[in-house]
NUZA-135613 format. One record per atom (N, C-alpha, C): residue in one letter; x, y, z. Coordinates in steps of 0.001 Angstrom, whole numbers, padded with zeros to 6 digits, always signed. Example, Ala and Ser with C-alpha at 12.3 -4.5 7.8 and 13.67 -1.06 7.14 Angstrom:
<pts>
a+013190-005690+007800 a+012300-004500+007800 a+013200-003300+007800 s+012850-002250+007080 s+013670-001060+007140 s+012900+000030+007870 
</pts>
This chain:
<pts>
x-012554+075657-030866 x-013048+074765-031915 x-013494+075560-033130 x-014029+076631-032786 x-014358+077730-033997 x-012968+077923-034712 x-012154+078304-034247 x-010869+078505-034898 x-010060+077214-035880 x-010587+076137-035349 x-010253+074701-035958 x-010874+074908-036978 x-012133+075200-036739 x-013330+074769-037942 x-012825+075834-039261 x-012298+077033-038876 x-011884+078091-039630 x-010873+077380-040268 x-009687+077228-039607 x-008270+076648-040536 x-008568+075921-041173 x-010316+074944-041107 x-009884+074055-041952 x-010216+074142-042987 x-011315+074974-043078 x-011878+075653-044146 x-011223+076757-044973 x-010053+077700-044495 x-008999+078311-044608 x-007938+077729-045594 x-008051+076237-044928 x-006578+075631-045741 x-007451+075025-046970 x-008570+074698-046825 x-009415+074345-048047 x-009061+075120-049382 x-009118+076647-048826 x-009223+077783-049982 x-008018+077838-050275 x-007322+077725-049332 x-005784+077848-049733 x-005208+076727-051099 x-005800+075643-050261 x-004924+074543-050991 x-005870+074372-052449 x-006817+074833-053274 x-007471+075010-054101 x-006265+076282-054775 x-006262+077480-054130 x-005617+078159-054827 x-003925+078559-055140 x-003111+077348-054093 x-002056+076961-054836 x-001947+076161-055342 x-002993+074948-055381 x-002617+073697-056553 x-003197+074154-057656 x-003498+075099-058120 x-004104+075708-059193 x-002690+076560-060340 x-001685+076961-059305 x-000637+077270-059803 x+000103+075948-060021 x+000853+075433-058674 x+001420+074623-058514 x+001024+073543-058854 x+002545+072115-058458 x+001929+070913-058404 x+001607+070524-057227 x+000937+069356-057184 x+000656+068902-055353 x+001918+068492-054943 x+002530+068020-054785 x+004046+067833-054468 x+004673+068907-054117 x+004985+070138-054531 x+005603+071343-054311 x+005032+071842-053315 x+003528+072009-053138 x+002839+072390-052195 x+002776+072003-050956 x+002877+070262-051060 x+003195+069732-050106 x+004386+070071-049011 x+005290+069861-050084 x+006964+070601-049809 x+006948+071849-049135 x+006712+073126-049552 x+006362+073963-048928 x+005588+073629-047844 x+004552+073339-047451 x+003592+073088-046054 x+004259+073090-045403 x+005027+071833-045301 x+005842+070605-044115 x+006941+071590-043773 x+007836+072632-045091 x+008950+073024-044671 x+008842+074423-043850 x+007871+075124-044289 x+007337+076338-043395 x+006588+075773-042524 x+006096+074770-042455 x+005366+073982-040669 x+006198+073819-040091 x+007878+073385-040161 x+008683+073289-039436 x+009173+073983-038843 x+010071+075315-039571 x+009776+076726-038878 x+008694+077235-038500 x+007747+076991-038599 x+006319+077096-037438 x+006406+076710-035995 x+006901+075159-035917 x+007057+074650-034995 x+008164+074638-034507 x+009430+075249-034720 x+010640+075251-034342 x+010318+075713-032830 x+010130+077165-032421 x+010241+077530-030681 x+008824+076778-030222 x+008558+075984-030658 x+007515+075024-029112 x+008289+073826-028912 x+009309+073405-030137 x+010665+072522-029899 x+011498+072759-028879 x+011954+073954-029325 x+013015+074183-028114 x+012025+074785-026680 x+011353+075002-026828 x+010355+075379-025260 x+010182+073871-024903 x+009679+072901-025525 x+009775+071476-025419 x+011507+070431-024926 x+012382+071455-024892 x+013568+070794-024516 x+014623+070211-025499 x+013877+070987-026779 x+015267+071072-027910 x+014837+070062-028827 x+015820+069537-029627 x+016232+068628-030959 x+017056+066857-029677 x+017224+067929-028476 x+017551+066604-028073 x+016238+065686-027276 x+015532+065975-026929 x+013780+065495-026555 x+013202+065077-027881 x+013319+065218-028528 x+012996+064945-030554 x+013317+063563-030389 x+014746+063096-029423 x+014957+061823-030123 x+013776+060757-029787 x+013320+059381-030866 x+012410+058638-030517 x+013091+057521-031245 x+012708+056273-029865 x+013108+054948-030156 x+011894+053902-031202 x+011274+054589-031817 x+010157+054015-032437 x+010105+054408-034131 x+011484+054546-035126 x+012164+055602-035886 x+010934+054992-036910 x+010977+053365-037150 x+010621+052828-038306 x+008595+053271-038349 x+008732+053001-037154 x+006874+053150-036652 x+006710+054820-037391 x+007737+055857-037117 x+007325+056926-037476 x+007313+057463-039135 x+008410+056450-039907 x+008382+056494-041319 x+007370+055983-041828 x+007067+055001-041409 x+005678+054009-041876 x+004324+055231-041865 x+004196+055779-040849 x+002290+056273-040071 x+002906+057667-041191 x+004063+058584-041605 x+004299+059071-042407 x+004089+058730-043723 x+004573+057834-044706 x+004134+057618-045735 x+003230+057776-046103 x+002369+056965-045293 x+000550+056548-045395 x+000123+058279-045353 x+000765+058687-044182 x-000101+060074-044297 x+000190+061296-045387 x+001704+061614-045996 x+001886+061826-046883 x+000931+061486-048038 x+000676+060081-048190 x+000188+059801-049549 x-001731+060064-049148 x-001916+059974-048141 x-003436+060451-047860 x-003220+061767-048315 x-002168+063320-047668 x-002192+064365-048107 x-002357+064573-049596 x-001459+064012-050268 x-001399+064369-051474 x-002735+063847-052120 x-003433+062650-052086 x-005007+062434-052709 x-005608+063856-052424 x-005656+063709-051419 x-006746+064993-051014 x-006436+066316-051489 x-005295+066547-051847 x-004862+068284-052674 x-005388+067876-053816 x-005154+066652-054529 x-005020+066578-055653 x-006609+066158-055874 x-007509+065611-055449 x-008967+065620-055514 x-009603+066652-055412 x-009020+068218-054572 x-009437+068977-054613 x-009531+070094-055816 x-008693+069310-056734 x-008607+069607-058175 x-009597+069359-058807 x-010423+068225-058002 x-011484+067430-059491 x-012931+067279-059211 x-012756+067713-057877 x-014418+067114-057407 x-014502+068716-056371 x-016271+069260-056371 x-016713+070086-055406 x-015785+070136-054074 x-015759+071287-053303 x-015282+071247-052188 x-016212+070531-051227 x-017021+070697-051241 x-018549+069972-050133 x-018644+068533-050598 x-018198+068358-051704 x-018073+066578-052032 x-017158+066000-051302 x-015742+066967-051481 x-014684+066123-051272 x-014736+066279-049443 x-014826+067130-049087 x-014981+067727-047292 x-016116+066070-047033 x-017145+066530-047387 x-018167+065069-047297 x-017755+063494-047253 x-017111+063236-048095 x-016504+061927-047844 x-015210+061405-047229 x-014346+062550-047002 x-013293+062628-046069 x-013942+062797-044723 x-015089+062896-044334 x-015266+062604-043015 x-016058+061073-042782 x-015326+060344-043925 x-015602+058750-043829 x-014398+058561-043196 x-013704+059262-042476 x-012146+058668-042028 x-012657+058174-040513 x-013167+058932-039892 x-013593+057959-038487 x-013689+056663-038760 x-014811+056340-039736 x-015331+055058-039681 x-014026+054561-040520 x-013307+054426-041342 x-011857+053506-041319 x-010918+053298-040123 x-010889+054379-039010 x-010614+054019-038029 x-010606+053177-037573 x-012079+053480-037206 x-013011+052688-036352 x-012769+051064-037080 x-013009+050332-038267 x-012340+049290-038344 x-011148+049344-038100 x-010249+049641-038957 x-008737+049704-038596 x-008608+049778-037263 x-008937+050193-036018 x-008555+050225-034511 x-009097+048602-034286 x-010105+048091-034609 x-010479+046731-034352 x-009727+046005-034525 x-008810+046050-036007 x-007747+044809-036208 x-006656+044533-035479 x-006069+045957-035440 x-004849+046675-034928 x-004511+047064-033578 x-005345+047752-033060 x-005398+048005-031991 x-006301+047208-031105 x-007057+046625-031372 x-008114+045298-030121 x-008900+046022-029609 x-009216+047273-030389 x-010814+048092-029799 x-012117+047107-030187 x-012889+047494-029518 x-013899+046211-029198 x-015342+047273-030910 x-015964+046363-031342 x-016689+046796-032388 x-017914+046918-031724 x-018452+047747-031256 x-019782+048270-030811 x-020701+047570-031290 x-022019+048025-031083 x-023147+047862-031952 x-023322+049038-033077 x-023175+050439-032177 x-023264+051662-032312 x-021902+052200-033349 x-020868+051927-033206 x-019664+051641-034081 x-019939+051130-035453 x-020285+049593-036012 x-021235+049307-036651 x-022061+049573-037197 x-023111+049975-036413 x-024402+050852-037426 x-023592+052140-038032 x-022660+053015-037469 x-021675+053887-037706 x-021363+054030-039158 x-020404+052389-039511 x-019666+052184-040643 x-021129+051856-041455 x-021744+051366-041195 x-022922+050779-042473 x-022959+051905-042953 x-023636+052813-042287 x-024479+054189-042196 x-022868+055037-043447 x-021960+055273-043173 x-021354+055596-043752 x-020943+055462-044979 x-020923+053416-045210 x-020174+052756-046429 x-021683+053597-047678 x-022958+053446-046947 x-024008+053602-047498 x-024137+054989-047926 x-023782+056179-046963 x-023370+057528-048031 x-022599+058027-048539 x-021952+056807-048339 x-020579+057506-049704 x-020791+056420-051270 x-021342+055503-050937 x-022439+055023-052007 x-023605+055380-052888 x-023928+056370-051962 x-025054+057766-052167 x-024510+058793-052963 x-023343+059180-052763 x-022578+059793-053224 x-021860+059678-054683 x-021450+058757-054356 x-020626+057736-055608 x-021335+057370-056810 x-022466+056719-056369 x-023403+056425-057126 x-023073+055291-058157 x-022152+053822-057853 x-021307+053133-058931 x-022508+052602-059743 x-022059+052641-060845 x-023202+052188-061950 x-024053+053055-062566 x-023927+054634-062392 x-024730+055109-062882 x-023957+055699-063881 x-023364+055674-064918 x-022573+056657-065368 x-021347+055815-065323 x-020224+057244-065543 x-018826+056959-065125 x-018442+057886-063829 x-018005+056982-063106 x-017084+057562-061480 x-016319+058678-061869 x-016345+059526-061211 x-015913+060890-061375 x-014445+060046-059971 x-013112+060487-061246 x-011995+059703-060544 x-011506+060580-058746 x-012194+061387-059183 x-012135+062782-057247 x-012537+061830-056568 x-013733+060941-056684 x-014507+060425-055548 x-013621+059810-055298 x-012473+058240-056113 x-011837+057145-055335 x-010699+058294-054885 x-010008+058753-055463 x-009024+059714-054486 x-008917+060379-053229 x-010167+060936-053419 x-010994+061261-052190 x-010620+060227-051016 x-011577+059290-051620 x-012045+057579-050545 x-010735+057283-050258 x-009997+057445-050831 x-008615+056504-050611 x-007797+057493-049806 x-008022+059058-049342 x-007235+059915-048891 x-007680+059629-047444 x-009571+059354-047464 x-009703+059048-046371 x-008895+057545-045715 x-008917+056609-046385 x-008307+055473-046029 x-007545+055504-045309 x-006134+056357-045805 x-004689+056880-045697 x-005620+057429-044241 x-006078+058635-044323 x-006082+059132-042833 x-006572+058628-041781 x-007433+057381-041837 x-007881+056722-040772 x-006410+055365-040309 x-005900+055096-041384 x-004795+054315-041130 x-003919+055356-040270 x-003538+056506-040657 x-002649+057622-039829 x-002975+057499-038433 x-004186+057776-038061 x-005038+057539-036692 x-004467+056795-035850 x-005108+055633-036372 x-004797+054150-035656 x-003205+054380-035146 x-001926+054348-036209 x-000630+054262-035755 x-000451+055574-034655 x-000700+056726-035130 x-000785+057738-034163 x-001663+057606-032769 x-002309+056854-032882 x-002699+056374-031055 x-001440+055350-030663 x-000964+054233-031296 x+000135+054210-031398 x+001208+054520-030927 x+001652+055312-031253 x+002762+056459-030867 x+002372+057148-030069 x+001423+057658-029893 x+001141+058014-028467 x+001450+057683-027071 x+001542+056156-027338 x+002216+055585-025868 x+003485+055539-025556 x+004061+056158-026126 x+005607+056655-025761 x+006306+057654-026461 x+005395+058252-027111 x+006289+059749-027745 x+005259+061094-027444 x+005524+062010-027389 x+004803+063175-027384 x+004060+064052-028610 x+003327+064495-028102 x+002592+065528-029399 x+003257+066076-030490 x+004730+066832-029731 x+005482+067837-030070 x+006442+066698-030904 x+006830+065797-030292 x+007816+065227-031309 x+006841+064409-032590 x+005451+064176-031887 x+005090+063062-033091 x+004944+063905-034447 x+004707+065766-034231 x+004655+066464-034781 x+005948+066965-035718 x+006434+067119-034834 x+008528+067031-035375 x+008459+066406-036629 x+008623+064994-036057 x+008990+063898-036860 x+008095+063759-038526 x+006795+064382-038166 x+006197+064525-039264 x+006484+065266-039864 x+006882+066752-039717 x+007574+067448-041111 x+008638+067263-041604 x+009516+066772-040683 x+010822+066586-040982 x+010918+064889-042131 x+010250+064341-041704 x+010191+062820-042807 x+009171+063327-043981 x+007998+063918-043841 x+007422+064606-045108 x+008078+065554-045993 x+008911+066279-045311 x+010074+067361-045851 x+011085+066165-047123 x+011816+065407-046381 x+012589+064607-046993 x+011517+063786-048091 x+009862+062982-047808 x+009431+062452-048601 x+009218+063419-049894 x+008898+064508-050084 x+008348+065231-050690 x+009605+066094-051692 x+010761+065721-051529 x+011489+066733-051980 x+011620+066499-053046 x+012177+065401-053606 x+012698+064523-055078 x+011113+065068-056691 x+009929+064759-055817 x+008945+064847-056641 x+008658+066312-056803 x+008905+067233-055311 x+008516+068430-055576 x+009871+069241-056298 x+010675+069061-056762 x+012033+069362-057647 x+011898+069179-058576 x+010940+067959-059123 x+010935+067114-060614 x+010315+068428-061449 x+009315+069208-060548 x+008474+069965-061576 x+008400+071326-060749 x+009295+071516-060384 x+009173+073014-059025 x+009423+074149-060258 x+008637+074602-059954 x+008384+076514-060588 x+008784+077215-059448 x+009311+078088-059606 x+009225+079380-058624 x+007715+080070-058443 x+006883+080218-056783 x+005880+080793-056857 x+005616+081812-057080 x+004848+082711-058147 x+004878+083906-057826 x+004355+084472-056827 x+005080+085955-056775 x+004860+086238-055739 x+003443+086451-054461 x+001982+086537-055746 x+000910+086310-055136 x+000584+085841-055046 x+001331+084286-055079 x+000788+082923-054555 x+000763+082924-053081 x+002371+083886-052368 x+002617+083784-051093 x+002068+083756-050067 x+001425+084527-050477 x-000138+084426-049049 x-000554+083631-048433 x-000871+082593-050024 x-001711+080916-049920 x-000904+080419-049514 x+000545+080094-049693 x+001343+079148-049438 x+001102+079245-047739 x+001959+080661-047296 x+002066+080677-045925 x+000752+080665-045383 x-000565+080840-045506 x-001959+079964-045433 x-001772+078576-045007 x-001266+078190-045892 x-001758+076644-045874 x-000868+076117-044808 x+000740+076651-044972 x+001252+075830-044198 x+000979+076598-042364 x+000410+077868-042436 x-000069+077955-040979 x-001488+077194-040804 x-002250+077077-041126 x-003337+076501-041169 x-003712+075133-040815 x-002221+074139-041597 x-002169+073034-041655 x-002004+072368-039887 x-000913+073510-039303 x-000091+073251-038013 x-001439+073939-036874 x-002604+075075-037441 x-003508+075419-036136 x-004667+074606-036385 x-005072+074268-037153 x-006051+073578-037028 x-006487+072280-036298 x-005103+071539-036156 x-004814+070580-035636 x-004284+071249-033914 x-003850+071887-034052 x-003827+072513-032282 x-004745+072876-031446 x-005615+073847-032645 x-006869+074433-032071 x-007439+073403-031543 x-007769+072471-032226 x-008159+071302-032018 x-008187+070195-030742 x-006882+070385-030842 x-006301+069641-029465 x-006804+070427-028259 x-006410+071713-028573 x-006673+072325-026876 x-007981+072715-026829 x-009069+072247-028103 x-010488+072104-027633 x-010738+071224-026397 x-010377+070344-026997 x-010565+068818-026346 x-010443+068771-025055 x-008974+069668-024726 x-008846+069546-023242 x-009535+070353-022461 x-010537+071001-023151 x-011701+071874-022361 x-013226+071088-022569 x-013177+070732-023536 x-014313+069674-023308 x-014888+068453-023959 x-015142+067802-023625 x-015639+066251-024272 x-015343+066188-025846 x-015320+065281-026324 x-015430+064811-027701 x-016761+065084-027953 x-017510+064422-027129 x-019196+064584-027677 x-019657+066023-028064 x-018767+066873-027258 x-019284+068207-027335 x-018676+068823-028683 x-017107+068624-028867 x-016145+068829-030008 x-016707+068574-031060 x-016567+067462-031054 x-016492+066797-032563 x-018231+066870-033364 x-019198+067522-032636 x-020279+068002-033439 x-019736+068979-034289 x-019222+070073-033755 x-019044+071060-033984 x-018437+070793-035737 x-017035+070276-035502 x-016331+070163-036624 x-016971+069734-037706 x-018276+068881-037698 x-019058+068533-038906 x-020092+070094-039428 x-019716+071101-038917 x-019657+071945-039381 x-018766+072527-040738 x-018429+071336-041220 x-017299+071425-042352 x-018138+071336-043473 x-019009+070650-043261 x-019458+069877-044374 x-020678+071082-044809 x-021550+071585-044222 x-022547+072533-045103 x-021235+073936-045362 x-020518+074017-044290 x-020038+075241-044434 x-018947+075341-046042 x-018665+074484-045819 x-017479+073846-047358 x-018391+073974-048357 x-019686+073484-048232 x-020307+073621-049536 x-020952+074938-049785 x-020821+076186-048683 x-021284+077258-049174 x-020257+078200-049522 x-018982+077319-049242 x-017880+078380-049318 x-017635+077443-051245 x-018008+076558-051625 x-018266+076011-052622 x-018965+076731-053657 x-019937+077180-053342 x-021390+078072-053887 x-020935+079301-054058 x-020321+079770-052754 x-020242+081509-053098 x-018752+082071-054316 x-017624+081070-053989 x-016263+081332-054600 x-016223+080666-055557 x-016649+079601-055413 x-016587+078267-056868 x-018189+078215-057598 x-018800+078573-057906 x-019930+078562-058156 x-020253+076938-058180 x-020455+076305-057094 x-020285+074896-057275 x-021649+074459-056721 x-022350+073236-057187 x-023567+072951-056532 x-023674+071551-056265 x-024450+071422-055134 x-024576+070399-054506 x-026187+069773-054604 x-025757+068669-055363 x-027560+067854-055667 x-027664+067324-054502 x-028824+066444-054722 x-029410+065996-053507 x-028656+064734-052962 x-028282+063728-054052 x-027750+062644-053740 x-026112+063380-052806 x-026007+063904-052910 x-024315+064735-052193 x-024926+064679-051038 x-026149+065798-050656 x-026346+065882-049121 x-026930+065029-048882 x-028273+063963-049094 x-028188+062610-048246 x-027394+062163-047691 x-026262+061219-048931 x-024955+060707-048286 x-024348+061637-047351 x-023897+062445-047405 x-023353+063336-046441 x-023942+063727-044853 x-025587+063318-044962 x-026365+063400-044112 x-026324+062048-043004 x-026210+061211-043966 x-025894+059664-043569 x-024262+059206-042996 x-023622+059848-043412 x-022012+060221-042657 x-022153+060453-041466 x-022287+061501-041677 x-022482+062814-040348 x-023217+061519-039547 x-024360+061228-039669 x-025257+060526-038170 x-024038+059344-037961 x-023664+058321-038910 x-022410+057583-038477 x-021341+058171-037898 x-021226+059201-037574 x-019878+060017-037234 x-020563+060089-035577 x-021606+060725-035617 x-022375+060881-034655 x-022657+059688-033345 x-023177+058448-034304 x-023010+057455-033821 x-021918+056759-032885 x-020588+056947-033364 x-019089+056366-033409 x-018868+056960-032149 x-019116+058632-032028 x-018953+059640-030750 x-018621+058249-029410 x-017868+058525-028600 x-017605+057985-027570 x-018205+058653-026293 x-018454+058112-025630 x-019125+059110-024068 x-017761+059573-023298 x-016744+059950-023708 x-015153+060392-023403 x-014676+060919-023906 x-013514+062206-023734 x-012542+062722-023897 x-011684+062268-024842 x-011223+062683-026330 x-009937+062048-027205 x-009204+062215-026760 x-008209+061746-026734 x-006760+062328-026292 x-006468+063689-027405 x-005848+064678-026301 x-005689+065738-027892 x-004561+065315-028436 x-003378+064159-028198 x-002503+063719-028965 x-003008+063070-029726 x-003823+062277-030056 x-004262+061924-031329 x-005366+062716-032300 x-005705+064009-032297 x-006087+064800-033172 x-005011+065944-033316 x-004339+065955-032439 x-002962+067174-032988 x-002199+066563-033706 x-002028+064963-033854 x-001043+064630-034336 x-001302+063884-035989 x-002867+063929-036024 x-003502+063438-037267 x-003602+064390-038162 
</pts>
């Protein structure tokens, strides 16, 4: 889980310092297409391109789009708003889940679930602050990247009941590869060469973080996991402070404080499946 918590904070720095060259689109492009050769030999250790095939083609373009277009908010917010802002309200994605699984899936709405989302809608309100000013446009990009990724969730439990990790994984670079190409062409530069680092960063980062992840899980509880990972949120904002000279007022860490206990809340007394965090 330490190693999760690293990539993700890893791909943070990364993806700050190629969308700084690049566009988000190109970057994207790159990720998905060096994630694929990433994942090529656990394919064929998995039983090839012919185990790849899945009778569920349209289900997998759909939970793609959505997640595509969640990726790209979130590179592209990371353009406009603090890293500890944007890390902070992207862990409002449980609680979109958590509704979204109610409609969709017929998960039952807690009490504890509930107080969850209040607790949440309320620090990213904290955060946001509507009416005081003008909305800094990072925050809805942000909000809306989370949206996208709690919708990803939901379909990816989904798919879970009849496809595998490895292919739900497949299928995602290979349809992000194709989504991403047309836009990342429109404006593709050649990277220079000391971008390379970041690139191959991000797109290893993108594929361990989400593994590390998984094979936490199968060593121990969610309850135990998923504390850990809200380790994103002070750690993002000091990796904010020390590289970005970036600062965090008070209204940031309340809300963020008020997340976190809704996140906390939501915790299940069970095991995730690690197919649905390897595959989110």
């Amino acid at each position: 889980m330490a190693l999760s918590v690293a990539s993700f904070l890893a791909m943070s720095v990364a993806g700050r310092a190629t969308t700084a060259e690049l566009n988000v689109f190109q970057v994207l492009e790159l990720r998905s297409v060096i994630g694929l050769l990433i994942l090529l030999p656990l394919v064929m250790i998995s039983g090839g391109f012919a185990a790849m095939r899945t009778e569920r083609p349209i289900a997998h373009i759909a939970r793609n789009v959505i997640h595509y277009t969640g990726q790209a908010a979130w590179l592209y917010a990371l353009t406009l708003i603090p890293l500890g802002v944007l890390i902070s309200i992207e862990f409002t994605t449980p609680i979109w889940t958590a509704i979204l699984a109610v409609g969709f899936l017929g998960e039952r709405l807690s009490r504890p679930r509930l107080a969850a989302i209040v607790l949440g809608l309320i620090g990213v309100v904290i955060i946001v602050r509507p009416g005081i000013g003008a909305v800094n446009p990072g925050y809805v990009v942000v909000l809306g990247a989370a949206v996208c990724f709690g919708t990803s969730v939901v379909m990816v439990k989904s798919l879970t009941r009849t496809d595998s990790v490895v292919r739900i994984i497949f299928w995602m670079l290979v349809i992000q590869s194709i989504l991403g190409l047309v836009p990342a062409l429109y404006e593709w530069r050649n990277p220079p060469l000391e971008l390379w680092p970041w690139i191959l960063l991000i797109a290893f980062t993108g594929m361990s973080s989400h593994f590390c992840m998984a094979r936490a899980l199968g060593y121990a509880d969610a309850t135990v996991i998923s504390p850990m990972d809200f380790l994103r949120v002070p750690l993002s904002a000091l990796i904010g402070w020390l590289l970005y000279h970036e600062q965090i007022d008070v209204f940031t860490a309340g809300g963020a404080l008020l997340i976190l206990m809704g996140n906390l809340l939501n915790l299940q007394r069970k095991a995730t499946k690690p197919a649905e965090i390897a595959a989110s």
